[in-house]
LUMVEX-897965 format. One record per residue: residue in three letters; x, y, z of N, C-alpha, C in turn; residue number from 1. Coordinates in Angstrom, 1 decimal, m for minus. Atoms other than C-alpha are relative to their C-alpha. Example, Ala and Ser with C-alpha at 12.3 -4.5 7.8 and 13.67 -1.06 7.14 Angstrom:
! residues 2
aa,n_east,n_north,n_up,ca_east,ca_north,ca_up,c_east,c_north,c_up,i
Ala,0.9,m1.2,0.0,12.3,m4.5,7.8,0.9,1.2,0.0,1
Ser,m0.9,m1.1,0.0,13.7,m1.1,7.1,m0.8,1.1,0.8,2
//
This chain:
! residues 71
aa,n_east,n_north,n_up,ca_east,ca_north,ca_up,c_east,c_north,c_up,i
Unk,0.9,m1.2,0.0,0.0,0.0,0.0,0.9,1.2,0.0,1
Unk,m0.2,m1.4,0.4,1.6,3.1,m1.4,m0.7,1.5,0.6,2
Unk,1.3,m0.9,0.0,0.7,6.7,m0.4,m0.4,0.8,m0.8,3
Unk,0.6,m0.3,1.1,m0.7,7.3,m3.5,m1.4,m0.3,0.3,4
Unk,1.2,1.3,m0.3,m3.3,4.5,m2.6,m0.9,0.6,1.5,5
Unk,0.4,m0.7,m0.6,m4.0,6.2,0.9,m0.8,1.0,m0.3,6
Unk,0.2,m2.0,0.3,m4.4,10.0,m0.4,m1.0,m0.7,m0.7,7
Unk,1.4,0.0,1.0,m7.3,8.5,m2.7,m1.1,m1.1,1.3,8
Unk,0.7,0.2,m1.0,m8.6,6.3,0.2,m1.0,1.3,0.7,9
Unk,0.5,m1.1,m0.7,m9.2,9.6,2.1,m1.0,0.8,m0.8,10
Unk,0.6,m0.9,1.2,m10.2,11.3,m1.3,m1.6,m0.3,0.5,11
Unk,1.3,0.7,m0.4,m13.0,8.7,m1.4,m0.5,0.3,0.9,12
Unk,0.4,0.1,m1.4,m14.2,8.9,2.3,m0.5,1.6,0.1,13
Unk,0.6,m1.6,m0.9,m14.7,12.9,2.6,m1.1,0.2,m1.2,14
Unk,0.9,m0.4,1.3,m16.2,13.0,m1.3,m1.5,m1.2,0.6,15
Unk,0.8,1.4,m0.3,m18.3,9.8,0.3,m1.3,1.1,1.1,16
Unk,1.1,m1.0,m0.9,m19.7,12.7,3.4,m0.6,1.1,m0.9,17
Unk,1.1,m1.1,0.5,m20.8,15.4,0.8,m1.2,m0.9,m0.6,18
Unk,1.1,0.2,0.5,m24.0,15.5,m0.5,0.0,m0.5,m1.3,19
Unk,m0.3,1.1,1.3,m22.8,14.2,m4.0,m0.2,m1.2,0.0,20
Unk,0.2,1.4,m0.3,m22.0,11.3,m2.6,0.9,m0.8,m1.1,21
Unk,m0.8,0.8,1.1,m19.9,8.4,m4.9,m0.5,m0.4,m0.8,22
Unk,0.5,1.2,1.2,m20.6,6.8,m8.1,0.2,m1.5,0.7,23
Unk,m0.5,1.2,0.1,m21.1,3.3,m8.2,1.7,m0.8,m0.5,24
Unk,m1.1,0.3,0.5,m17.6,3.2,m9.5,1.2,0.5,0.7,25
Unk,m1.2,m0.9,m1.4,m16.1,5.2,m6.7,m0.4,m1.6,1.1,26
Unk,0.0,0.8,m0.8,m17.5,2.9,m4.4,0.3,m1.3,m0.2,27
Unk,m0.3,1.2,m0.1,m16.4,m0.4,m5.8,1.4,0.5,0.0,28
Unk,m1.4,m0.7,m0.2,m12.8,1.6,m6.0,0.4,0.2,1.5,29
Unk,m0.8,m0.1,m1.5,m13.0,2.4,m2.5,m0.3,m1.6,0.9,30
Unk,0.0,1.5,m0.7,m14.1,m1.1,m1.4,1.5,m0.8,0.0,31
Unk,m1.4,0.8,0.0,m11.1,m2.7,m3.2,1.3,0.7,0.8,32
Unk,m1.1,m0.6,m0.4,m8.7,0.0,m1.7,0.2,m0.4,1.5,33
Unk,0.3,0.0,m1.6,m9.8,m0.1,1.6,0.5,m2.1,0.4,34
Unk,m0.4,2.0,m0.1,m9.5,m4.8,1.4,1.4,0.0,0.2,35
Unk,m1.0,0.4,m0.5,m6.3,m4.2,0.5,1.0,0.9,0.6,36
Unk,m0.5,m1.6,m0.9,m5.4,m1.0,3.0,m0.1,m1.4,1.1,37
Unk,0.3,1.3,m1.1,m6.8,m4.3,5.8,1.0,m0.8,0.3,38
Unk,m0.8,1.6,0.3,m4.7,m7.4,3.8,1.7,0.6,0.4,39
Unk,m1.5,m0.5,m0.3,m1.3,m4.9,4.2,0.0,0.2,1.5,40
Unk,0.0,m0.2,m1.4,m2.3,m4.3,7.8,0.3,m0.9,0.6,41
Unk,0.1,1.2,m0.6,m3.2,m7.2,8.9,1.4,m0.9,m0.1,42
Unk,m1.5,0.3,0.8,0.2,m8.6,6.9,0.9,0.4,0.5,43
Unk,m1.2,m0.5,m1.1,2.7,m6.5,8.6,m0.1,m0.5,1.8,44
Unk,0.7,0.0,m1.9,0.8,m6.9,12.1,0.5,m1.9,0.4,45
Unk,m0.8,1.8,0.2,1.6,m11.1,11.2,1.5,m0.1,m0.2,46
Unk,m1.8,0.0,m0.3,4.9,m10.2,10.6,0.8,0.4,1.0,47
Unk,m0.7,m1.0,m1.3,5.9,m8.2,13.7,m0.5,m1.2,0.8,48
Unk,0.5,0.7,m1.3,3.9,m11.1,15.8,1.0,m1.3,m0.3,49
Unk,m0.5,1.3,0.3,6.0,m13.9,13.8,1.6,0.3,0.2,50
Unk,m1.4,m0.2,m0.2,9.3,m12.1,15.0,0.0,0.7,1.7,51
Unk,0.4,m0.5,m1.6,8.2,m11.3,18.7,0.3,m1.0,1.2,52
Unk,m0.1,1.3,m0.6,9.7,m13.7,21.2,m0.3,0.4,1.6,53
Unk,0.1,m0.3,m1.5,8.9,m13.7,25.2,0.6,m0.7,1.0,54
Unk,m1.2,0.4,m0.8,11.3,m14.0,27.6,m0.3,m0.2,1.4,55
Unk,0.8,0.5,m1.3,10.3,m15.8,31.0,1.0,0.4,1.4,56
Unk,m1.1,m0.3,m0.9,11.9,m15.5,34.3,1.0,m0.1,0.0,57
Unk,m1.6,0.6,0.1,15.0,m17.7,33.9,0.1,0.7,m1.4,58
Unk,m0.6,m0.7,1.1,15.7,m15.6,30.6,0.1,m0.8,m1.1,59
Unk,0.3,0.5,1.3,14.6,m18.1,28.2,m1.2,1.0,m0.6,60
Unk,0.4,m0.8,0.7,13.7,m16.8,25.1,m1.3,m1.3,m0.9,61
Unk,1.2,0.6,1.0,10.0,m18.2,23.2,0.0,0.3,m1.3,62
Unk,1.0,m0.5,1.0,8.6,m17.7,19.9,m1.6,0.5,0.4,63
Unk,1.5,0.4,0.0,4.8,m17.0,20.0,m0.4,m1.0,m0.6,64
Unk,0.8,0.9,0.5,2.5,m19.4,19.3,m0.9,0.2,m0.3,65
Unk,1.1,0.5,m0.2,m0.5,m19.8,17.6,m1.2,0.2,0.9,66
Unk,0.5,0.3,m1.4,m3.2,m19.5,20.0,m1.2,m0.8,m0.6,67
Unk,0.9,0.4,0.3,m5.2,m22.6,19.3,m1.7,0.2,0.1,68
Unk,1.6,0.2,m1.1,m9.5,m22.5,19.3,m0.2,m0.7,0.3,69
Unk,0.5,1.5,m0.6,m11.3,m24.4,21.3,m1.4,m0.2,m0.1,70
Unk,1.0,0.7,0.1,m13.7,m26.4,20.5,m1.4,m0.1,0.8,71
//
């Protein structure tokens, strides 16, 4: 996500509060921008958690894990 890609995010969103309002072609534009404004989020946020280790009393070092659901 570029901030090219942002600055038209925003575009969208304030032209979205006037009375105009968006074309149907603005808003599938801002749908896709915004999915993958999320999938880069979410994506970095998985990378910082998959390089995050926790270090217990005696000074061992973990990875995270996972946090299984339960059933």
């Amino acid at each position: 996500m570029n901030q090219q890609q942002i600055e038209r995010i925003n575009e969208l969103a304030r032209k979205a509060k006037t009375t105009e309002g968006l074309t149907p072609e603005e808003k599938a534009e801002q749908a896709v921008l915004r999915r993958a404004y999320i999938d880069s989020v979410v994506g970095n946020l998985k990378g910082q958690l998959d390089n995050t280790v926790i270090v217990d009393e005696k000074g061992r070092r973990r990875k995270l894990k996972e946090k299984k659901e339960e059933e």
